[in-house]
C-alpha positions in Angstrom: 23.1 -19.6 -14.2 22.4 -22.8 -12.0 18.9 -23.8 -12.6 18.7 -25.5 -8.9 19.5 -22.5 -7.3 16.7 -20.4 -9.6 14.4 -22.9 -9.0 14.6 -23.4 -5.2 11.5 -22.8 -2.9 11.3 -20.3 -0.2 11.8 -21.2 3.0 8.9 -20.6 5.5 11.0 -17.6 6.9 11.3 -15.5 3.7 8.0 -16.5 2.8 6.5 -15.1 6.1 8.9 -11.9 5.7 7.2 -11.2 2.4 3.8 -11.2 3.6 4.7 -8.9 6.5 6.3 -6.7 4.1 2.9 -7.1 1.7 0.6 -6.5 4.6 2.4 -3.3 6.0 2.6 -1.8 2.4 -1.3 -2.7 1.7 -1.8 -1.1 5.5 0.2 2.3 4.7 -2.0 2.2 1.1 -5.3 2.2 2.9 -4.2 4.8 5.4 -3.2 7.3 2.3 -6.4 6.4 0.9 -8.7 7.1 3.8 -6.2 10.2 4.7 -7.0 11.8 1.3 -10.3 10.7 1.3 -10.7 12.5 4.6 -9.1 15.3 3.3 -11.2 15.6 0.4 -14.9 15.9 2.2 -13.6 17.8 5.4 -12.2 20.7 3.5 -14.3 21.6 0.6 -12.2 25.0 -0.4 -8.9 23.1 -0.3 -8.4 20.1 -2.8 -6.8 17.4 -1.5 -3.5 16.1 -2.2 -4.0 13.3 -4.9 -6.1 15.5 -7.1 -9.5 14.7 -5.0 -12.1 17.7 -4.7 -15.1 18.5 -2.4 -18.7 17.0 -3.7 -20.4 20.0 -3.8 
């Protein structure tokens, strides 16, 4: 393997493509989250999916 082509930097382009790509996959997290969370406390005789249950 060439080391100088391992071991060159991202450009400014991919770098900014890879924190688009973090922030929509950290957005569609939290939207799950909150979902099931929702889920969880509206329906109390249901579970949720994700293995969440009503407080009772």
């Amino acid at each position: 393997m060439n080391a100088k082509t391992f071991a060159t930097p991202l450009s400014s382009t991919e770098l900014r493509a890879i924190r688009l790509q973090a922030e929509a996959m950290r957005a569609a997290y939290l939207r799950g989250l909150f979902r099931r969370l929702g889920a969880a406390f509206s329906r109390p005789a249901t579970p949720a999916n994700g293995g969440l249950t009503a407080a009772r």
